[in-house]
N, CA, C, O and CB atoms as a CASP TS submission, in Angstrom:
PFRMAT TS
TARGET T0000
AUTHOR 0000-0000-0000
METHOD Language model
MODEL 1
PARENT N/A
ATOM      1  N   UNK     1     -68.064 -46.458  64.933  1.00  0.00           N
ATOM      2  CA  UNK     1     -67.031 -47.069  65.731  1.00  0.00           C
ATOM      3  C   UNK     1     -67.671 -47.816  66.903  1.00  0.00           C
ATOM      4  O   UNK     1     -68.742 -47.390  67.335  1.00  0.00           O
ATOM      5  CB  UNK     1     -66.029 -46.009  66.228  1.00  0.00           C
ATOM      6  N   UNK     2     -67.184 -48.743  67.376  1.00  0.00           N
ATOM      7  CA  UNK     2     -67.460 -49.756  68.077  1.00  0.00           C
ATOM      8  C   UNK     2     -67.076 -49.206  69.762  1.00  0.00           C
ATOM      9  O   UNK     2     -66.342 -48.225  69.887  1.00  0.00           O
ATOM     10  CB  UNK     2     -66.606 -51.058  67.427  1.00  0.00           C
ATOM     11  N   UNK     3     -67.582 -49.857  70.895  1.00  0.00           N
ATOM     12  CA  UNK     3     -67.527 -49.015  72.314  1.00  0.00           C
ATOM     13  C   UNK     3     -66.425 -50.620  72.487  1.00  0.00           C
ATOM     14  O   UNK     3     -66.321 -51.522  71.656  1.00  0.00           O
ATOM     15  CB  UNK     3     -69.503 -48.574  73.620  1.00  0.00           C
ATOM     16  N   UNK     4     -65.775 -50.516  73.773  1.00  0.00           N
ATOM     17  CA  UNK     4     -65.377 -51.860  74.314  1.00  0.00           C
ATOM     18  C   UNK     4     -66.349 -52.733  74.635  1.00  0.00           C
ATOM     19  O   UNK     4     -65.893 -53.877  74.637  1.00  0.00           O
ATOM     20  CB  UNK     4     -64.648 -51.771  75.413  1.00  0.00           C
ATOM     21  N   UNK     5     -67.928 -52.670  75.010  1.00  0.00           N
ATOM     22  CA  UNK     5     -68.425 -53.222  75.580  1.00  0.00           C
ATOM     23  C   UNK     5     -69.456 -54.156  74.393  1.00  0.00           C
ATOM     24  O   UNK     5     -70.066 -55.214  74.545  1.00  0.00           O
ATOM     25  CB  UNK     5     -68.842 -52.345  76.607  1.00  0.00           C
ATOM     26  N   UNK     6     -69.307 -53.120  73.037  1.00  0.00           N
ATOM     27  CA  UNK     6     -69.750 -53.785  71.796  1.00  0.00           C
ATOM     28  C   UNK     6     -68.820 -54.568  71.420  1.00  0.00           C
ATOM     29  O   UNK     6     -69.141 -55.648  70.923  1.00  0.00           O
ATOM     30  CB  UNK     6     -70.084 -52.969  70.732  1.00  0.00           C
ATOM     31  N   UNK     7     -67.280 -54.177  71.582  1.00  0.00           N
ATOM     32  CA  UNK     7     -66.538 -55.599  70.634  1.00  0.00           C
ATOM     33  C   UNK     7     -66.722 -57.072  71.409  1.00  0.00           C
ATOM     34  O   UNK     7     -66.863 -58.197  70.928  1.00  0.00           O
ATOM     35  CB  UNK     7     -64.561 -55.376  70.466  1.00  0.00           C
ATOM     36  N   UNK     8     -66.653 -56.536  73.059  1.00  0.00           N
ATOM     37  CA  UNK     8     -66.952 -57.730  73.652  1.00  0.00           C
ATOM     38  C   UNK     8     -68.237 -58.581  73.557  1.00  0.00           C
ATOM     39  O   UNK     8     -68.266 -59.796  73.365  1.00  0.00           O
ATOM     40  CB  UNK     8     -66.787 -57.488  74.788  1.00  0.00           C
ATOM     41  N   UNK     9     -69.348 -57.722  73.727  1.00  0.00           N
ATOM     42  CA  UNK     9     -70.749 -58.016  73.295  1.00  0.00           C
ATOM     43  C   UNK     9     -70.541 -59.089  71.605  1.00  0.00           C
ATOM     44  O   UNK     9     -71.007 -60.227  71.553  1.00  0.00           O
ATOM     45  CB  UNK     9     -71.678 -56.170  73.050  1.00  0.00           C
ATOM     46  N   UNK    10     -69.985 -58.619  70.708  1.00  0.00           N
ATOM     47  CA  UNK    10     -69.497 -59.357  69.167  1.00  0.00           C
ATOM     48  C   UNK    10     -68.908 -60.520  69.667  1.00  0.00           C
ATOM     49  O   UNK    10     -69.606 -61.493  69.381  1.00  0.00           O
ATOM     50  CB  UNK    10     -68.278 -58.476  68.099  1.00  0.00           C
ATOM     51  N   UNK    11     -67.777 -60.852  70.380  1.00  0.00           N
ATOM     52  CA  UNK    11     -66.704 -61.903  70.300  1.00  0.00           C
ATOM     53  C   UNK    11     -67.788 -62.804  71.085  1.00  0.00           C
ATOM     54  O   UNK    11     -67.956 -63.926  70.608  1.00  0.00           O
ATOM     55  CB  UNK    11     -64.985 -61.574  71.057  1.00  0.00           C
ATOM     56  N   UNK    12     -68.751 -62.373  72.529  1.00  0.00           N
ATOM     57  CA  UNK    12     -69.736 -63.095  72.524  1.00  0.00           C
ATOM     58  C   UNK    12     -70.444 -64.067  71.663  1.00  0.00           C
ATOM     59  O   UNK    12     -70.289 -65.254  71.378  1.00  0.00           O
ATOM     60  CB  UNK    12     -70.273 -62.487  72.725  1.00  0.00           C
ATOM     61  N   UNK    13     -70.985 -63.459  71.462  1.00  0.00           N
ATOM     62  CA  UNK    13     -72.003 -63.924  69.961  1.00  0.00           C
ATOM     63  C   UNK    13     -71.102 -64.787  68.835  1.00  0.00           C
ATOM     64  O   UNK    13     -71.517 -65.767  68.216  1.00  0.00           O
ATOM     65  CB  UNK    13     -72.618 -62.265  68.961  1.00  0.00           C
ATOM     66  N   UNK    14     -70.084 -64.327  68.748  1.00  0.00           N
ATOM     67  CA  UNK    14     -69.466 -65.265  67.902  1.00  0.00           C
ATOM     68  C   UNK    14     -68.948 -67.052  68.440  1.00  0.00           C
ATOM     69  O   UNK    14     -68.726 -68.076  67.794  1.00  0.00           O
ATOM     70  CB  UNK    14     -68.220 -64.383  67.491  1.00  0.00           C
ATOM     71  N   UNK    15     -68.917 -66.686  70.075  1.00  0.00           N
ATOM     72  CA  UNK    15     -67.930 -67.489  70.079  1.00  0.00           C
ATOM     73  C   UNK    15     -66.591 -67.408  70.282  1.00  0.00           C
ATOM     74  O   UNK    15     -65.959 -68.354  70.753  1.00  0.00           O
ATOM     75  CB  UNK    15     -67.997 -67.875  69.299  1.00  0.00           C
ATOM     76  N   UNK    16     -66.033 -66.250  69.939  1.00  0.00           N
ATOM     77  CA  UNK    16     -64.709 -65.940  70.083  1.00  0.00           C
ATOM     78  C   UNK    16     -64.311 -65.846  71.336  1.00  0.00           C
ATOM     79  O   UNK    16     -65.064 -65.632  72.286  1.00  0.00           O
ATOM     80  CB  UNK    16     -64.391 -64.881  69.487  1.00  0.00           C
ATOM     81  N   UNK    17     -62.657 -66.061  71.420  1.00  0.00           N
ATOM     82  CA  UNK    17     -62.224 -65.289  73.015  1.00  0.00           C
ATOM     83  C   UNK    17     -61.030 -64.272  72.185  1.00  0.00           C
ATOM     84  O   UNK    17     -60.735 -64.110  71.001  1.00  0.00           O
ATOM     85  CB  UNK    17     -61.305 -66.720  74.651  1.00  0.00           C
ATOM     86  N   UNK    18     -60.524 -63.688  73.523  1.00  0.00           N
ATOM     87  CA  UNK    18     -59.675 -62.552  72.496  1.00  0.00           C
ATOM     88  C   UNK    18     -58.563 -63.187  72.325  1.00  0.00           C
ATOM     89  O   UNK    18     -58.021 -62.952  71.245  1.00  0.00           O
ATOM     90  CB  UNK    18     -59.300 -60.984  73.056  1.00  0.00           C
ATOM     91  N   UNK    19     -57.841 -64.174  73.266  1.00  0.00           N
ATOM     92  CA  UNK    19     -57.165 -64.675  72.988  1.00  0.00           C
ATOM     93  C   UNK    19     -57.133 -65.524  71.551  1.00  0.00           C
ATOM     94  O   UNK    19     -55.992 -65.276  71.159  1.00  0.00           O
ATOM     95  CB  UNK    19     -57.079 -65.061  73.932  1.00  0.00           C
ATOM     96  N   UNK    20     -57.709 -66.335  70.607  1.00  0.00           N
ATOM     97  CA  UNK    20     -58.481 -66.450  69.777  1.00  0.00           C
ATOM     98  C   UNK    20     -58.433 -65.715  68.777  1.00  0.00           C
ATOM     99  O   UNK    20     -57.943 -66.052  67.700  1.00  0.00           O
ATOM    100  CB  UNK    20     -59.369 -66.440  70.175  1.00  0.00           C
ATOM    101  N   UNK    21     -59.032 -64.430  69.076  1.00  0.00           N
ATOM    102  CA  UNK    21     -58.891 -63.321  67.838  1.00  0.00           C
ATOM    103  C   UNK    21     -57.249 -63.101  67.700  1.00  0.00           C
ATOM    104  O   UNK    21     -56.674 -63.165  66.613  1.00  0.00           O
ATOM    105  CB  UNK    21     -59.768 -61.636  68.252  1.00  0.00           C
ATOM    106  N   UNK    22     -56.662 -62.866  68.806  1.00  0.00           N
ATOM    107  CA  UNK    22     -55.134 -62.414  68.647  1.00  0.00           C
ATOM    108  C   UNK    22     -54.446 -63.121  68.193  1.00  0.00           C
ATOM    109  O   UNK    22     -53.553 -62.621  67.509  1.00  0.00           O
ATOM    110  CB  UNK    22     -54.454 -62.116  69.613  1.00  0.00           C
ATOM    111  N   UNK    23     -54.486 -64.600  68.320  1.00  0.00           N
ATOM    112  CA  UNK    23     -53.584 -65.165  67.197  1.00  0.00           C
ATOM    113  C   UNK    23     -54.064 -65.481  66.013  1.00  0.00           C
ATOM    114  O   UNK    23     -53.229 -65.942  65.236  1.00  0.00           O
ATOM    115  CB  UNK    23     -52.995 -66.253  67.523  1.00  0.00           C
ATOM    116  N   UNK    24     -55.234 -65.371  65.593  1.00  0.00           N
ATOM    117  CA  UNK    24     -55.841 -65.131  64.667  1.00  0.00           C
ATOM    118  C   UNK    24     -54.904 -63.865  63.848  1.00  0.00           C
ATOM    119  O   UNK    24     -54.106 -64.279  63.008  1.00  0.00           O
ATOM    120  CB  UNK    24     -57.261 -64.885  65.161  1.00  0.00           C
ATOM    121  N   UNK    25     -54.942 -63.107  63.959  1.00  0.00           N
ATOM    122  CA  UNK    25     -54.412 -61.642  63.415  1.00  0.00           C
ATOM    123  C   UNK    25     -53.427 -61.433  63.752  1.00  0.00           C
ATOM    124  O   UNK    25     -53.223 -60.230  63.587  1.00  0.00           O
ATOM    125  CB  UNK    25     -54.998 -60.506  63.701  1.00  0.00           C
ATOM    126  N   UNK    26     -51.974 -62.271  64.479  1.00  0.00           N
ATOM    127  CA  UNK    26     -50.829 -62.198  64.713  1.00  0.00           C
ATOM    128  C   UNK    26     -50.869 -61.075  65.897  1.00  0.00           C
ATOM    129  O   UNK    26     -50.264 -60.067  65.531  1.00  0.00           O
ATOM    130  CB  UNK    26     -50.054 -61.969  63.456  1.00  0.00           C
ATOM    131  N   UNK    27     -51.309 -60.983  66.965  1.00  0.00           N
ATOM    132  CA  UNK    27     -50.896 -60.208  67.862  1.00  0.00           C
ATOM    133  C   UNK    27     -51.251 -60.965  69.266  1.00  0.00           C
ATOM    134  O   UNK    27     -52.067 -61.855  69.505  1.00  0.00           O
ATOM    135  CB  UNK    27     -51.499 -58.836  67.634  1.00  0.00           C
ATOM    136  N   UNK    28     -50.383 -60.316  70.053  1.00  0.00           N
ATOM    137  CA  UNK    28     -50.106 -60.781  71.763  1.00  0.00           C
ATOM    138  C   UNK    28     -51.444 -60.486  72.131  1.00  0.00           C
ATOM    139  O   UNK    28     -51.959 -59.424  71.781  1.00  0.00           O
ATOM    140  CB  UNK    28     -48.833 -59.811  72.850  1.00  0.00           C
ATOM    141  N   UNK    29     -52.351 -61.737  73.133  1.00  0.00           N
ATOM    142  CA  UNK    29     -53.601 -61.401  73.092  1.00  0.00           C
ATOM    143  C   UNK    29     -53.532 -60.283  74.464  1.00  0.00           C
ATOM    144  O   UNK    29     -54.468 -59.603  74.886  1.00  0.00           O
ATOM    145  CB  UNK    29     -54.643 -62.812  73.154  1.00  0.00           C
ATOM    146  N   UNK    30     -52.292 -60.330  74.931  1.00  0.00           N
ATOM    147  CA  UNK    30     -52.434 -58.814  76.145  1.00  0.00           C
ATOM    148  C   UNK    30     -52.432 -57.780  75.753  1.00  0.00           C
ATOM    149  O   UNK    30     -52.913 -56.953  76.528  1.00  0.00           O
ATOM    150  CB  UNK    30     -51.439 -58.480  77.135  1.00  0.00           C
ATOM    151  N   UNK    31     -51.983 -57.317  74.567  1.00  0.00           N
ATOM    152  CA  UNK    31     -52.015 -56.925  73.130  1.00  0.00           C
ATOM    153  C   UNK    31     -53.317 -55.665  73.181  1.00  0.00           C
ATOM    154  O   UNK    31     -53.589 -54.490  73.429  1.00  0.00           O
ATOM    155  CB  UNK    31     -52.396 -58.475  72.014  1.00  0.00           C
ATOM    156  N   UNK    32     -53.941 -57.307  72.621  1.00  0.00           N
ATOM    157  CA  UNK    32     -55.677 -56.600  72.292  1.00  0.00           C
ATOM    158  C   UNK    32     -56.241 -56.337  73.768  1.00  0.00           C
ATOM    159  O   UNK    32     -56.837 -55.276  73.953  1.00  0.00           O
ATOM    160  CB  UNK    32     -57.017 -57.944  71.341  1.00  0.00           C
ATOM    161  N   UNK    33     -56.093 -57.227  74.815  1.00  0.00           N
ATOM    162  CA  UNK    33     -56.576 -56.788  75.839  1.00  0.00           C
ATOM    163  C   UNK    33     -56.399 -55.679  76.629  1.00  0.00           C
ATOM    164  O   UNK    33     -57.072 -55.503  77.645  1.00  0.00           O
ATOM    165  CB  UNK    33     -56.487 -57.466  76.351  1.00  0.00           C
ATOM    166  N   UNK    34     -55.417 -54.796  76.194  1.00  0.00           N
ATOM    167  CA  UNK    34     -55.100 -53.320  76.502  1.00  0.00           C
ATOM    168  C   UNK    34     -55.642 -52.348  75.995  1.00  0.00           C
ATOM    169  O   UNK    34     -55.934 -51.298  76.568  1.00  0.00           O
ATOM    170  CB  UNK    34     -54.016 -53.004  76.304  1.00  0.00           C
ATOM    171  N   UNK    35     -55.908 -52.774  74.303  1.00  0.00           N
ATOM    172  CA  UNK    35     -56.893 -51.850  73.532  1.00  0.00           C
ATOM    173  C   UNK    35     -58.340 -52.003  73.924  1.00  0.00           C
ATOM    174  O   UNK    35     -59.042 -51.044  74.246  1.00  0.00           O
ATOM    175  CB  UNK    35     -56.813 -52.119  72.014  1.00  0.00           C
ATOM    176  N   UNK    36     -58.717 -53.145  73.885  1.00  0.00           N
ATOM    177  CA  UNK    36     -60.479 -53.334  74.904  1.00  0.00           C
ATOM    178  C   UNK    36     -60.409 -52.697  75.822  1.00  0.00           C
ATOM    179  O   UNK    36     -61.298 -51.846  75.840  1.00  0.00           O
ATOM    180  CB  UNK    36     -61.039 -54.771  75.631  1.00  0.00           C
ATOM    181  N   UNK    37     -59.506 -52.660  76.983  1.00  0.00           N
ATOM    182  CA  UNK    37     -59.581 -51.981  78.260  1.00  0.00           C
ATOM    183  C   UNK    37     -59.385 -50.857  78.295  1.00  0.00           C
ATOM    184  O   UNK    37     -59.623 -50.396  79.412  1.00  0.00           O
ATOM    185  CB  UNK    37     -58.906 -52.351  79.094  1.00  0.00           C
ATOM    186  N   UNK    38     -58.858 -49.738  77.178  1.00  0.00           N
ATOM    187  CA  UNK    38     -59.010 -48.333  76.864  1.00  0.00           C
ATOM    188  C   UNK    38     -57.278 -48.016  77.777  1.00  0.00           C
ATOM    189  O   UNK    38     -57.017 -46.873  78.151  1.00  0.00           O
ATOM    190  CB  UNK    38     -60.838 -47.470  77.639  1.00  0.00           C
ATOM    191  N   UNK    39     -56.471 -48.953  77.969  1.00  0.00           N
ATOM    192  CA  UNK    39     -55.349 -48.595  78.831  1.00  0.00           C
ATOM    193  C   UNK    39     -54.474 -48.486  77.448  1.00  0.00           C
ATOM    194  O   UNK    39     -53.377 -48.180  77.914  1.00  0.00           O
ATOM    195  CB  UNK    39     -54.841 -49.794  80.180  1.00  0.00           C
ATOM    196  N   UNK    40     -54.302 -48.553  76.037  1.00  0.00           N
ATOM    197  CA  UNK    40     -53.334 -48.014  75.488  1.00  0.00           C
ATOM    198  C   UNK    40     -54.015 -47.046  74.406  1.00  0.00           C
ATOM    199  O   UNK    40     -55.166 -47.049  73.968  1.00  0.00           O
ATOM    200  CB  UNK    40     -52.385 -49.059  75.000  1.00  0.00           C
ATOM    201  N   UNK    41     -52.993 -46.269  74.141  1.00  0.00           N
ATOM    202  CA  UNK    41     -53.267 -45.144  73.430  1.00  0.00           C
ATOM    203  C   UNK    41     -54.325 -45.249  71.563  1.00  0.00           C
ATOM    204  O   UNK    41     -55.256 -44.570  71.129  1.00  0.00           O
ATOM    205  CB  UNK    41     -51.582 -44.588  73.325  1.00  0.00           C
ATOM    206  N   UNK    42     -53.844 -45.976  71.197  1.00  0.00           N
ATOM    207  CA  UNK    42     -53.674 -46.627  69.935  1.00  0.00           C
ATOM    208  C   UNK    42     -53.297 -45.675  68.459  1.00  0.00           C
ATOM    209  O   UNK    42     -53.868 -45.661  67.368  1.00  0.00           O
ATOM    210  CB  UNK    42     -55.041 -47.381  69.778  1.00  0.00           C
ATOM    211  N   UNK    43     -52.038 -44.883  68.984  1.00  0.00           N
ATOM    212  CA  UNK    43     -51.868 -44.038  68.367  1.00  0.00           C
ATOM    213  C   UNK    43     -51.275 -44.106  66.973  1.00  0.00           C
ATOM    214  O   UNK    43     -51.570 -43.346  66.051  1.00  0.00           O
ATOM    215  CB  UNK    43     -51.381 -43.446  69.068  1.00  0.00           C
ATOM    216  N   UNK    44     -50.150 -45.399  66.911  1.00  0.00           N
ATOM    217  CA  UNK    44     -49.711 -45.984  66.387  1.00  0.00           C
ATOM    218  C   UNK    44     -49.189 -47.344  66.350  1.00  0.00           C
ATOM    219  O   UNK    44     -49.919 -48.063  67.034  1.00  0.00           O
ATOM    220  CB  UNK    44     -49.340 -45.431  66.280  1.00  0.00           C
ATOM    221  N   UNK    45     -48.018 -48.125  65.718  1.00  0.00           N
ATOM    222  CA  UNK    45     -48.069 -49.821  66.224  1.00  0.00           C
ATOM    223  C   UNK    45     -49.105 -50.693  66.055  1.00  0.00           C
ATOM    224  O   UNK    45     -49.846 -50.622  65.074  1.00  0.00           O
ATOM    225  CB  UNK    45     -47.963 -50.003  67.601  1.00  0.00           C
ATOM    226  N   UNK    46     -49.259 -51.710  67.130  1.00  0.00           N
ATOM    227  CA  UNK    46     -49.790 -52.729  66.932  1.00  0.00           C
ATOM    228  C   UNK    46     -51.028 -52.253  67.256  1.00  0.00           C
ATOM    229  O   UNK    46     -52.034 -52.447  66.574  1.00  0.00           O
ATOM    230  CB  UNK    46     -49.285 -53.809  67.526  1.00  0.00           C
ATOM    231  N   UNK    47     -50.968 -51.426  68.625  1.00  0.00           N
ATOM    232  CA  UNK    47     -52.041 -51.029  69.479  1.00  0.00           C
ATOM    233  C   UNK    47     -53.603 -50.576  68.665  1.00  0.00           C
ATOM    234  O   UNK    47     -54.801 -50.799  68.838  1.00  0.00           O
ATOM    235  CB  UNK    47     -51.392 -49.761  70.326  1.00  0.00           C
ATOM    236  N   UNK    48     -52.565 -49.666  67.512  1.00  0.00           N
ATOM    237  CA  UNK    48     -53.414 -48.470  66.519  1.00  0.00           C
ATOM    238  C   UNK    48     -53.934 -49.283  65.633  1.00  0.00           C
ATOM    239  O   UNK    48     -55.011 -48.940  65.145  1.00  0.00           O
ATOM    240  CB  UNK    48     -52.527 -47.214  65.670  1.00  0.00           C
ATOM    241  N   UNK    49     -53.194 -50.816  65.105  1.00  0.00           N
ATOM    242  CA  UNK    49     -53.956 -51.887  64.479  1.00  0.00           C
ATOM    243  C   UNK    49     -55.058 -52.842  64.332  1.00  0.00           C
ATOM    244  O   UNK    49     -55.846 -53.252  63.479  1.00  0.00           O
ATOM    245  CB  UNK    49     -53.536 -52.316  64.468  1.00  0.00           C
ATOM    246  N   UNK    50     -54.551 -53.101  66.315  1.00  0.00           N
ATOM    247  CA  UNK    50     -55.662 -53.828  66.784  1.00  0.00           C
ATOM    248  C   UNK    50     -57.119 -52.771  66.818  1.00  0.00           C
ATOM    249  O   UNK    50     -58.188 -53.115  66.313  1.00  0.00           O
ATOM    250  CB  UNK    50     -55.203 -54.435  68.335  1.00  0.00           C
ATOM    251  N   UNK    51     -56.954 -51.808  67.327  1.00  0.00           N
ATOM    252  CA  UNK    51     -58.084 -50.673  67.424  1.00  0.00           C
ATOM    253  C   UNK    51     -58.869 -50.391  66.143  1.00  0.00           C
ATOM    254  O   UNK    51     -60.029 -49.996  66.020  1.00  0.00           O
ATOM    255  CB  UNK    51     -57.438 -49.294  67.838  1.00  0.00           C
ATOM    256  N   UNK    52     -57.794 -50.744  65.064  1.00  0.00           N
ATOM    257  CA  UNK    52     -58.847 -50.156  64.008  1.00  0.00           C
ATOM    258  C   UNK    52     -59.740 -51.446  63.351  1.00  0.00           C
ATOM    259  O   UNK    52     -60.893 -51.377  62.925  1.00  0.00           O
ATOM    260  CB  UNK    52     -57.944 -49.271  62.666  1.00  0.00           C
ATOM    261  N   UNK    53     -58.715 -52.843  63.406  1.00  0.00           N
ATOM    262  CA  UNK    53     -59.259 -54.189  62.897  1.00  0.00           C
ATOM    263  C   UNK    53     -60.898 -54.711  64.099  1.00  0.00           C
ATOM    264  O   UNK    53     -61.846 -55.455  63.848  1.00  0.00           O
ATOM    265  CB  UNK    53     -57.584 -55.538  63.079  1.00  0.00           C
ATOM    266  N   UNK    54     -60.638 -54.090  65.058  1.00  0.00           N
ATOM    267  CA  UNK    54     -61.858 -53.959  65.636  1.00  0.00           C
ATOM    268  C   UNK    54     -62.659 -52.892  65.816  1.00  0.00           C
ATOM    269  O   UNK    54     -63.099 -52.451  66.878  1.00  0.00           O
ATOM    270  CB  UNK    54     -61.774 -54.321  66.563  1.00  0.00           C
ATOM    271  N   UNK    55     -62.842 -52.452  64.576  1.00  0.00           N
ATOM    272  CA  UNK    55     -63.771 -51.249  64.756  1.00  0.00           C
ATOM    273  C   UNK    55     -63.591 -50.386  65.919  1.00  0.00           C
ATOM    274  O   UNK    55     -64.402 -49.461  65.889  1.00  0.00           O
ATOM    275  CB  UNK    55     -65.120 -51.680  64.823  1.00  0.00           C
ATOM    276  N   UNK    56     -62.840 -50.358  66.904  1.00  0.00           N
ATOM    277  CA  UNK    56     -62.764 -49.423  67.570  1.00  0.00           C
ATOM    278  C   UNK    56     -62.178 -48.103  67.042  1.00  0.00           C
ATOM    279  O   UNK    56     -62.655 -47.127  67.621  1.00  0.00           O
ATOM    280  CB  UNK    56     -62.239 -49.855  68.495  1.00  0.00           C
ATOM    281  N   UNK    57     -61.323 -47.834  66.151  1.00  0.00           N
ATOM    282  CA  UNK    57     -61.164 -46.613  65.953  1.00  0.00           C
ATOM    283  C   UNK    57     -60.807 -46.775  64.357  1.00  0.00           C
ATOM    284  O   UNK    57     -60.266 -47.697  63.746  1.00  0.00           O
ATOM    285  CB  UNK    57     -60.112 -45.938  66.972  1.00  0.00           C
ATOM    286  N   UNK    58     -61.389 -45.360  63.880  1.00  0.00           N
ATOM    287  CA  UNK    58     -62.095 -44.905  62.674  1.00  0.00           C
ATOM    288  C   UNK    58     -60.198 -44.277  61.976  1.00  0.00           C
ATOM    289  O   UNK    58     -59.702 -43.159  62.111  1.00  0.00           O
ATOM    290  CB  UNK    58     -63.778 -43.366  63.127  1.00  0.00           C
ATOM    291  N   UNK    59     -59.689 -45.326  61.383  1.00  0.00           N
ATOM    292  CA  UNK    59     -58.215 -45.218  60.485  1.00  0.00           C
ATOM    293  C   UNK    59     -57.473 -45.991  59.550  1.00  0.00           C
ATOM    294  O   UNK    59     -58.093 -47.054  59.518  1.00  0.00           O
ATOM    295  CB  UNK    59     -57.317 -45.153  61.190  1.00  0.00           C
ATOM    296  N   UNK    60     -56.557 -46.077  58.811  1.00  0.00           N
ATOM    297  CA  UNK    60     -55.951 -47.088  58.185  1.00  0.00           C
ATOM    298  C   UNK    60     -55.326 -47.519  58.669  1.00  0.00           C
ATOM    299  O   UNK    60     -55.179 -47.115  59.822  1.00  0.00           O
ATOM    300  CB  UNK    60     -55.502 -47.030  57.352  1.00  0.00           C
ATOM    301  N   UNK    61     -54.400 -48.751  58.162  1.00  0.00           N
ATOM    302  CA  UNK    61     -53.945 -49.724  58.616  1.00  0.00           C
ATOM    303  C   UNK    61     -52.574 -49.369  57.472  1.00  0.00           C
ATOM    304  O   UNK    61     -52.908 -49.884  56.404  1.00  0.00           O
ATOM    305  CB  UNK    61     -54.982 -51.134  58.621  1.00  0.00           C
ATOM    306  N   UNK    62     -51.378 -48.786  57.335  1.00  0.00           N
ATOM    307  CA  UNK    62     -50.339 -48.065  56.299  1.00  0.00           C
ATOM    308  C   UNK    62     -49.103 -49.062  56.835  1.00  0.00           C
ATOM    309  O   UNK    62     -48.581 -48.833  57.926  1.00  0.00           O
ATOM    310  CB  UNK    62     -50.039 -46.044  56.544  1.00  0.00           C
ATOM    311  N   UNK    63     -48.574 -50.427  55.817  1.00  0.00           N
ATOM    312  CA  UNK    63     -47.682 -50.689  55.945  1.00  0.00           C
ATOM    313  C   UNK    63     -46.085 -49.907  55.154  1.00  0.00           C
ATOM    314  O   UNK    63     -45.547 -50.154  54.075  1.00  0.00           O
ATOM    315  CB  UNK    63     -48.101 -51.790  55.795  1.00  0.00           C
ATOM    316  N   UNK    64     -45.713 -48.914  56.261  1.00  0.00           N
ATOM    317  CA  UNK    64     -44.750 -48.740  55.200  1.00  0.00           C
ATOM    318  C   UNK    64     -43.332 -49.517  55.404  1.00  0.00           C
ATOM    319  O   UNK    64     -42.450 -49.426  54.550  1.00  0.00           O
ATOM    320  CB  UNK    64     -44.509 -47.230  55.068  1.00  0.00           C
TER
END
């Protein structure tokens, strides 16, 4: 799993901004910027989406 300071360190290197990634992947880029900043839970929702599509946390992605 990825730290915040590695996904940012990645979007670096790529080029990316998060804003960028977020509409990329359909989400509010304040969104992702809550999950980088460790201020939402990512227990479930979007939050638990963005967290896992960036390697930050180790789960599936279950549309039911």
């Amino acid at each position: 799993m990825k730290t915040a300071e590695q996904v940012k360190d990645e979007f670096r290197r790529k080029g990316v901004t998060i804003s960028g990634w977020a509409k990329k992947h359909g989400f509010r880029p304040a969104a992702v910027q809550l999950v980088i900043d460790g201020k939402a839970k990512c227990y479930y929702g979007n939050a638990h989406k963005i967290a896992v599509l960036l390697g930050m946390k180790d789960g599936e992605i279950a549309e039911v």
